[in-house]
C-alpha positions as CSV (number, residue, x, y, z in Angstrom):
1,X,99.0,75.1,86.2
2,X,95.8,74.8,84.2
3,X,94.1,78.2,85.5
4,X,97.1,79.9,84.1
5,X,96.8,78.0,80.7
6,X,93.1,78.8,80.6
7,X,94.1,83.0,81.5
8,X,96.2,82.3,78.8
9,X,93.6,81.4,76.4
10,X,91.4,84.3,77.3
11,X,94.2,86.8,77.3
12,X,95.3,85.9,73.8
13,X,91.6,85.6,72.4
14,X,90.6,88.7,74.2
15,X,93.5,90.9,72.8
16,X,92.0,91.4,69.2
17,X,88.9,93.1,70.7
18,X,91.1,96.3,72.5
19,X,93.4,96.0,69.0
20,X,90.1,96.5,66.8
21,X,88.8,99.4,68.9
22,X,91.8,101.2,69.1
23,X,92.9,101.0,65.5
24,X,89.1,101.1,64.1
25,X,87.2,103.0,66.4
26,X,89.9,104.9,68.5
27,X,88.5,108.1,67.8
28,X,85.1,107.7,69.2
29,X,83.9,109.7,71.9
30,X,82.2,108.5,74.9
31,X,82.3,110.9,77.6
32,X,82.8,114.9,78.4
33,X,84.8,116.8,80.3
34,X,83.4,119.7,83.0
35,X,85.5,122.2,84.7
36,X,83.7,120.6,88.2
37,X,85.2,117.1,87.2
38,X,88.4,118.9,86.8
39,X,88.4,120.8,90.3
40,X,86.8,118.0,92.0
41,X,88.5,114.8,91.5
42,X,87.5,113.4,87.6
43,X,84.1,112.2,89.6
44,X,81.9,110.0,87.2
45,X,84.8,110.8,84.3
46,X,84.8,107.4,82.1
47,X,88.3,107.0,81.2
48,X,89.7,103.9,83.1
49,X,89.2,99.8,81.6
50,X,88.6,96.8,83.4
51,X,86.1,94.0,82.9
52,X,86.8,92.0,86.9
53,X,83.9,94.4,87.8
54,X,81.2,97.3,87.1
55,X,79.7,99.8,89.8
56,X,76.1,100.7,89.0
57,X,74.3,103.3,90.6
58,X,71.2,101.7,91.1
59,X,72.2,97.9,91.1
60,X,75.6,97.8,92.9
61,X,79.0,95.8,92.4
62,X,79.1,93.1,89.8
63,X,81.9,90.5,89.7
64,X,82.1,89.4,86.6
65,X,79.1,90.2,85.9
66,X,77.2,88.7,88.5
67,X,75.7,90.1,91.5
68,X,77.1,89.3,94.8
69,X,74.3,87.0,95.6
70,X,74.7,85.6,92.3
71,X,78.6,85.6,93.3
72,X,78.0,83.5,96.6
73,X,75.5,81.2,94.8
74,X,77.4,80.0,91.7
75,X,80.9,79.3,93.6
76,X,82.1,76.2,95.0
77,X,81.8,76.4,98.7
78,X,84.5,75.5,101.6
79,X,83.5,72.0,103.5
80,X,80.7,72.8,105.8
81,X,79.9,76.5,105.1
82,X,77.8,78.8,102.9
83,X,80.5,80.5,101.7
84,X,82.7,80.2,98.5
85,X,86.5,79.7,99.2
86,X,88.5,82.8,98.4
87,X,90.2,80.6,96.0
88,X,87.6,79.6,93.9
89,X,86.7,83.6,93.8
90,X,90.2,83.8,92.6
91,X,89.9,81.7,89.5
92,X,86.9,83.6,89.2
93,X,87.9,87.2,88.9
94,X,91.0,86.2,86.8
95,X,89.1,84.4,84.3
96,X,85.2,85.4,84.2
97,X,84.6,81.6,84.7
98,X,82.7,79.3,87.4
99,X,85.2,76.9,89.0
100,X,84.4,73.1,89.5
101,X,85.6,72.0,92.6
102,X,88.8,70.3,91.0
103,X,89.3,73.8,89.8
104,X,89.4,75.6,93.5
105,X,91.6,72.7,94.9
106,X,94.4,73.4,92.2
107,X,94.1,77.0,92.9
108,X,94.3,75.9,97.0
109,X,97.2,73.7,96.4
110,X,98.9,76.2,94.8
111,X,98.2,79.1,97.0
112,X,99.9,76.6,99.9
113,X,103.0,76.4,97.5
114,X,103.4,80.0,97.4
115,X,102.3,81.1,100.7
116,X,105.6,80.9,102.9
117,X,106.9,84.4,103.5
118,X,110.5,85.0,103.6
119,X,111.3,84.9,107.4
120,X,113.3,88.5,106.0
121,X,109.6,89.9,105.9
122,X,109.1,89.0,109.2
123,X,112.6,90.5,110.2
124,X,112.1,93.7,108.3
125,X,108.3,94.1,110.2
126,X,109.9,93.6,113.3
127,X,112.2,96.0,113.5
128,X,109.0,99.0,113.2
129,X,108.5,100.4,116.6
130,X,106.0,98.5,118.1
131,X,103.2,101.1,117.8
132,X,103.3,101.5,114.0
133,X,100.3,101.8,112.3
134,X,99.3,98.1,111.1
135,X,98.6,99.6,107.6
136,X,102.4,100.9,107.5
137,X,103.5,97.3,108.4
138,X,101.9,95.7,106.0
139,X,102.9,98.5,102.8
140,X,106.5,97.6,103.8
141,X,106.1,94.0,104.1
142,X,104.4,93.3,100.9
143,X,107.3,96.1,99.7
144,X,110.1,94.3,101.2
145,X,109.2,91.1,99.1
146,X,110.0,92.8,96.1
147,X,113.6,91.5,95.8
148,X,111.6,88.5,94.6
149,X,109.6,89.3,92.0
150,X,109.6,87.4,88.9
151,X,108.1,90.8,86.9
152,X,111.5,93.0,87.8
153,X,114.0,89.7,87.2
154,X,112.5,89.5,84.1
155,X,112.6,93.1,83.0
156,X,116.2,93.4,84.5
157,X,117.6,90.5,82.1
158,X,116.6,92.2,78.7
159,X,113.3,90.1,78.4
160,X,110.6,92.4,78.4
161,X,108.0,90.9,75.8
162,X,104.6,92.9,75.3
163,X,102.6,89.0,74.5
164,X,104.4,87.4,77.6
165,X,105.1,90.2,80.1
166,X,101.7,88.9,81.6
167,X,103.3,85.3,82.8
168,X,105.2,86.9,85.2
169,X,102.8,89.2,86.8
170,X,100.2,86.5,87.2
171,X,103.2,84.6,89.1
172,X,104.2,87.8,91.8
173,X,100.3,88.6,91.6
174,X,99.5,84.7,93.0
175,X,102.7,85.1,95.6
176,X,101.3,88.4,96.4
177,X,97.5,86.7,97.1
178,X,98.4,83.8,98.6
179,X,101.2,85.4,101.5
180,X,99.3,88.4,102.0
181,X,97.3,86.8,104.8
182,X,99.6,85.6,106.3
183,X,101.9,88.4,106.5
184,X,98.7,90.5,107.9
185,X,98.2,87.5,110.4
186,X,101.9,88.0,111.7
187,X,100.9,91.7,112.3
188,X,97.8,91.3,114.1
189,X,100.1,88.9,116.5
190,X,102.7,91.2,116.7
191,X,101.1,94.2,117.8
192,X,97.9,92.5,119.8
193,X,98.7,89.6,120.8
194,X,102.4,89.7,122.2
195,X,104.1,88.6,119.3
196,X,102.5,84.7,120.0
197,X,102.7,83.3,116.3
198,X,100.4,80.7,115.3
199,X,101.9,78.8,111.9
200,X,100.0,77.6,109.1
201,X,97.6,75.0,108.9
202,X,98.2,73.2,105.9
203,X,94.9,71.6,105.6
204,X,92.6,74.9,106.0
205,X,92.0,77.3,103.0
206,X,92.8,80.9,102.9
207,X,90.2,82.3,104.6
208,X,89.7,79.5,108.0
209,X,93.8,79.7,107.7
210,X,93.5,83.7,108.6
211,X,90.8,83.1,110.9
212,X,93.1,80.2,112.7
213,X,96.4,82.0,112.2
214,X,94.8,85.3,114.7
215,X,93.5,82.4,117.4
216,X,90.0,82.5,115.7
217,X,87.5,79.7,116.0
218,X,85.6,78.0,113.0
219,X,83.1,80.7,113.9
220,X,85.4,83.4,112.0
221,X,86.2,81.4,109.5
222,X,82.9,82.2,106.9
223,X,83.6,86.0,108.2
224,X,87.2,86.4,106.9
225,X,85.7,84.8,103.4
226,X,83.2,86.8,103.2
227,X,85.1,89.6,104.2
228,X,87.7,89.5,102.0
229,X,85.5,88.5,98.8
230,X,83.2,91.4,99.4
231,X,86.3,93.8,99.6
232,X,88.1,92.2,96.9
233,X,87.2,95.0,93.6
234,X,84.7,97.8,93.2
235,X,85.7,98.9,89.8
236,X,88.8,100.5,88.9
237,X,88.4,104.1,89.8
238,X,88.5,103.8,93.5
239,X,91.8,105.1,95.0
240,X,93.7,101.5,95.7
241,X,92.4,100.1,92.5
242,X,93.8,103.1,90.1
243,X,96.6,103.7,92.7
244,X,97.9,100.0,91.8
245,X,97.3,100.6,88.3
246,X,98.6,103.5,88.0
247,X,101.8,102.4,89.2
248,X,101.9,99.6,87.3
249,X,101.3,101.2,83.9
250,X,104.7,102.2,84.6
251,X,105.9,98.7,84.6
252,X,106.7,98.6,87.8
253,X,106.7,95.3,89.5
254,X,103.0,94.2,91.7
255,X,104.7,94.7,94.9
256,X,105.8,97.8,94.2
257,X,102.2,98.8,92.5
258,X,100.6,97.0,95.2
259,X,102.1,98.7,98.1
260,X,101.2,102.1,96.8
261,X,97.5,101.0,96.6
262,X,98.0,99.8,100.3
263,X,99.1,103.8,100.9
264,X,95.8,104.9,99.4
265,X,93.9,102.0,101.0
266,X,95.2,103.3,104.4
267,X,93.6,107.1,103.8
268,X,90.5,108.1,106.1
269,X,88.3,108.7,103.2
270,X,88.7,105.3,101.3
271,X,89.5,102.3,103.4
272,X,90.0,103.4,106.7
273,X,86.6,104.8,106.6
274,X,85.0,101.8,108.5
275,X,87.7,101.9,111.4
276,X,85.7,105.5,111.9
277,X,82.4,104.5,111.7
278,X,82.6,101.1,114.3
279,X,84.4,104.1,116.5
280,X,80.9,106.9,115.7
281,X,78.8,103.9,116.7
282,X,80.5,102.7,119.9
283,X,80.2,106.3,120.8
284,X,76.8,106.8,119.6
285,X,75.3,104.0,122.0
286,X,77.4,105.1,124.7
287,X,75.7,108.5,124.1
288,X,72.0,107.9,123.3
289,X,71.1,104.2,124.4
290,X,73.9,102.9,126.8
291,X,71.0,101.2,129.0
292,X,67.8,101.1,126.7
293,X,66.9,99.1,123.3
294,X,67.6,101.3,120.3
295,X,63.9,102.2,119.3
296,X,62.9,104.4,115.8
297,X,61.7,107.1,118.2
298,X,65.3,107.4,120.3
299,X,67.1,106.6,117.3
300,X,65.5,109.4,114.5
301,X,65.9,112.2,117.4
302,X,69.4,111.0,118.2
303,X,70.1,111.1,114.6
304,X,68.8,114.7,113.5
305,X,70.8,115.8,117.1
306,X,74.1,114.6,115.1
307,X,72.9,116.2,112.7
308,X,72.1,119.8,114.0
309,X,75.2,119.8,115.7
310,X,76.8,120.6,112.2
311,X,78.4,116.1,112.5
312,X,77.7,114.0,109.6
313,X,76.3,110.4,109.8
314,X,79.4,108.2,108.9
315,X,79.0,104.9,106.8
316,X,76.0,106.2,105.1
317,X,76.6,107.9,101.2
318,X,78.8,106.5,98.4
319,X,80.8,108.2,95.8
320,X,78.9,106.0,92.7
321,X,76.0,104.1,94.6
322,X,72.7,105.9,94.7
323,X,71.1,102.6,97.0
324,X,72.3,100.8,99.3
325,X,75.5,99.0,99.0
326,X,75.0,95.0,98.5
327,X,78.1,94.8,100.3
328,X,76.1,96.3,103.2
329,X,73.3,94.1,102.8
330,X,75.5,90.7,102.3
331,X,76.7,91.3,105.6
332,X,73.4,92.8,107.4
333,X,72.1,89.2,106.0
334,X,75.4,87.5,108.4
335,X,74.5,89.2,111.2
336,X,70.9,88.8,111.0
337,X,71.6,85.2,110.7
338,X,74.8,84.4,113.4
339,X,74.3,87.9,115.5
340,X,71.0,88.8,115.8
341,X,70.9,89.8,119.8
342,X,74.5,91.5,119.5
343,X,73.9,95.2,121.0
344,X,76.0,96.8,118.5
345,X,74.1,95.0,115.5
346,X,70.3,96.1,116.8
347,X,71.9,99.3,116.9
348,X,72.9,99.4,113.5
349,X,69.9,97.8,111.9
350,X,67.7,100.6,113.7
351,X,70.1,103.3,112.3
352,X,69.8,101.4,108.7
353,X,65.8,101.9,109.4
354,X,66.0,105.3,110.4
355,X,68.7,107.3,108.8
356,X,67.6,106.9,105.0
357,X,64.6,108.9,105.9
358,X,66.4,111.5,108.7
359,X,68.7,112.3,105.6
360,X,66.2,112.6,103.2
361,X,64.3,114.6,105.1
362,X,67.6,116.7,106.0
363,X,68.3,117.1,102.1
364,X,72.2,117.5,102.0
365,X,72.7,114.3,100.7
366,X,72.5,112.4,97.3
367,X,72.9,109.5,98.5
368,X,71.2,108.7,101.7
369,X,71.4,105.1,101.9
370,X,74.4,102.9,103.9
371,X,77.9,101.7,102.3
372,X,79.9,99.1,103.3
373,X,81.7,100.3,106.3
374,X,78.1,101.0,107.9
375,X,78.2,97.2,108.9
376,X,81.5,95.8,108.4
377,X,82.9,96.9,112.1
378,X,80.2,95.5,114.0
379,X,80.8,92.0,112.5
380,X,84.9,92.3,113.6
381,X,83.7,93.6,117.0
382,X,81.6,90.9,118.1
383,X,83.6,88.3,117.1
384,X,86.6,89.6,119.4
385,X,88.4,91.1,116.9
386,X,88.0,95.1,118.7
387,X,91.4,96.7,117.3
388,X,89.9,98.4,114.8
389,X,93.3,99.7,113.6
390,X,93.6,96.5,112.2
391,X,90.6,96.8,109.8
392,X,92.0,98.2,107.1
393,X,94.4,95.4,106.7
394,X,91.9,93.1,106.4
395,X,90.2,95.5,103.6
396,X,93.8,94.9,102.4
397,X,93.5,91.1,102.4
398,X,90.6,91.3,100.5
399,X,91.5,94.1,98.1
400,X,94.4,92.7,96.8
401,X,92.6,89.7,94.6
402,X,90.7,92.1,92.5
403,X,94.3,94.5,92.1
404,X,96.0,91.8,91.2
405,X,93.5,90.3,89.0
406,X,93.3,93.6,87.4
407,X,97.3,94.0,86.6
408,X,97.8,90.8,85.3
409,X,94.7,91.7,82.7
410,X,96.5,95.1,82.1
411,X,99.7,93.6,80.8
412,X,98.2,90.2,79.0
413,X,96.3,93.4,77.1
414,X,99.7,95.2,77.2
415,X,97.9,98.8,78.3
416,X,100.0,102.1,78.2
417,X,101.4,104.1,80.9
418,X,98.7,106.2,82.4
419,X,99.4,109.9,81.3
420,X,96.1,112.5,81.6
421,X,96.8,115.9,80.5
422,X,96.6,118.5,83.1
423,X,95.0,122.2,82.7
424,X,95.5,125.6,84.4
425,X,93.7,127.3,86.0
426,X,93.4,130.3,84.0
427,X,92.3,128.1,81.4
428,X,89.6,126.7,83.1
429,X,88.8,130.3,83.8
430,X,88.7,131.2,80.0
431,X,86.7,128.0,79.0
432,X,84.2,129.1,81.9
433,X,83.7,132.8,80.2
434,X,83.6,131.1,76.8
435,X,81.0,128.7,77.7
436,X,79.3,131.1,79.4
437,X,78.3,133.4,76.6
């Protein structure tokens, strides 16, 4: 396939750079250690690599390089739609290049190659109680396909090879990509819909073949691409990203790395987080304007209420971002364009208008501006998709291109197992005194 011939191009002309500053300038320091980074997480620590994408504070995610706008704008775009296949973001993250259109229909031929799931993935899902969490079904779907990865076969037989290692990841990390959708599909039919499959339309691309696969119209179709391309990669520091990583450093095979990151995915800080705030907000107009039009007036009393009552406002703050998140704004931009009279969407926008200032004001944040999962619900919601259990598999969906773009970098630049050194704490205790003086 020529994408893999052109990542193998870049890998081998890329590998002389991490060589060089290793050997040459290995010894060069670029960040510090404090005893709060220690206690509280390694925030803001700079020890991880990845060039797929960069978190500013001020400007936001950059795939690439470019800007999600800038993202959207330069990608070849499905027939009929604004958007950029998910396939031509694909070729994208893996190899910092712009597609041509013959480039995105190799990539969507091949993704239709590779994206039959065993029917034993099926069989293993189905024999969950019913009433699993969605997130659980997918970790052990994507799991259960492991007996099949090229990575493991390869390692098993005695061929490890630090230059070549790579070919093989990039193969289970395409598999991975391109049956992951559908696998997530099968769940939502499973659990929500009475187990009534709908099979693959060999003629769609990856995202309308989701959005037809859960009995969505073409009207979903530019959501699940969006979707999934604005949840693909925020740097590698976030817990799915350096989850996957992590246990790949360790050589273990994507399914097996990926599945972990799924775990962390699932967790109510990282990406079940928007699950939590569609619920806040459902709640919140119930509450304060079941029959009335959300005005600034109802809204910034309603909002410093929450806030009295000791309750935080969910969906607004980020970890990295001091503005607010592009991947808010990208969507805001959808709904102001396809949704602009939906209830739940006026609601939101007047939050977005009021709560910067409420919070401000308030002065217990850093960051008082919306993330992603401040919108993201909404969009689900009106378009009929309400089982907001299900939305951290779609996160899933999306987050698996940039973890998988990211692996198959971290063995083509054959990266060691990731081991940081861990302190007491009586010796943070005696560095405090020391330091203290």
């Amino acid at each position: 396939m020529a994408l893999k011939e052109t990542l193998r191009q870049k890998i081998e002309a890329f590998r002389p750079r991490t060589t060089k500053l290793v050997k040459e300038y290995g010894k060069v320091k670029i960040d510090e250690v404090t005893i709060e980074q220690c206690i509280g997480g390694a925030r803001d620590i700079r020890s991880l690599v990845t060039d797929i994408s960069y978190l500013d504070p001020q400007e936001g995610i950059r795939f690439r390089g470019k800007t999600i706008p800038e993202t959207f704008a330069c990608l070849p775009k499905a027939a009929g739609s604004d958007y950029p296949t998910v396939e031509a973001f694909w070729y994208f993250l893996l190899t910092g290049d712009i597609p041509t259109q013959a480039d995105m229909e190799e990539v969507l031929t091949e993704w239709k190659r590779r994206q039959n799931v065993p029917s034993y993935v099926f069989d293993t899902i189905r024999t969950l109680p019913r009433d699993s969490h969605p997130m659980a079904m997918l970790s052990i779907g994507i799991t259960a396909m492991q007996r099949d990865s090229k990575f493991a076969s390869l390692y098993n037989a005695g061929k490890f090879s630090k230059l070549t290692a790579w070919e093989t990841v990039y193969e289970d990390a395409c598999d991975i990509v391109a049956r992951i959708p559908v696998i997530a599909a099968f769940i939502y039919n499973l659990k929500y819909r009475e187990d009534r499959q709908i099979a693959i339309d060999p003629n769609l691309d990856m995202g309308a073949n989701f959005a037809h696969m859960i009995g969505q119209g073409k009207a979903y179709q530019d959501v699940a691409r969006m979707y999934f391309i604005l949840h693909s990669d925020h740097e590698s520091g976030n817990v799915s990203a350096h989850t996957t990583h992590l246990v790949h450093s360790a050589l273990s095979d994507p399914y097996y790395a990926y599945a972990a990151g799924l775990n962390g995915l699932a967790g109510p800080l990282h990406g079940r987080a928007n699950q939590e705030v569609l619920d806040w907000t459902i709640k919140f107009q119930e509450k304060y304007c079941k029959d009335q039009e959300p005005t600034k007036e109802l809204i910034t009393k309603a909002l410093w209420d929450t806030l009295n009552s000791g309750q935080v406002i969910p969906g607004y703050g980020h970890a990295v971002l001091r503005k607010t998140d592009p991947r808010y704004t990208s969507q805001r931009e959808f709904c102001q364009k396809h949704l602009p009279n939906d209830p739940l969407f006026k609601l939101v926008s007047m939050i977005f208008e009021v709560a910067p200032g409420v919070l401000t004001e308030h002065g217990k944040t850093k960051n008082p501006w919306p993330n992603v999962d401040a919108q993201s619900g909404v969009i689900q919601w009106h378009y009929g998709v309400k089982e907001w259990d299900f939305y951290t598999v779609l996160f899933g969906v999306g987050r698996a291109l940039g973890c998988m773009a990211n692996i198959t970098w971290d063995r083509g630049l054959g990266y060691a197992i990731e081991r940081p050194k861990s302190v007491t704490t009586a010796m943070l205790e005696e560095w405090a005194v020391k330091g203290g003086r």
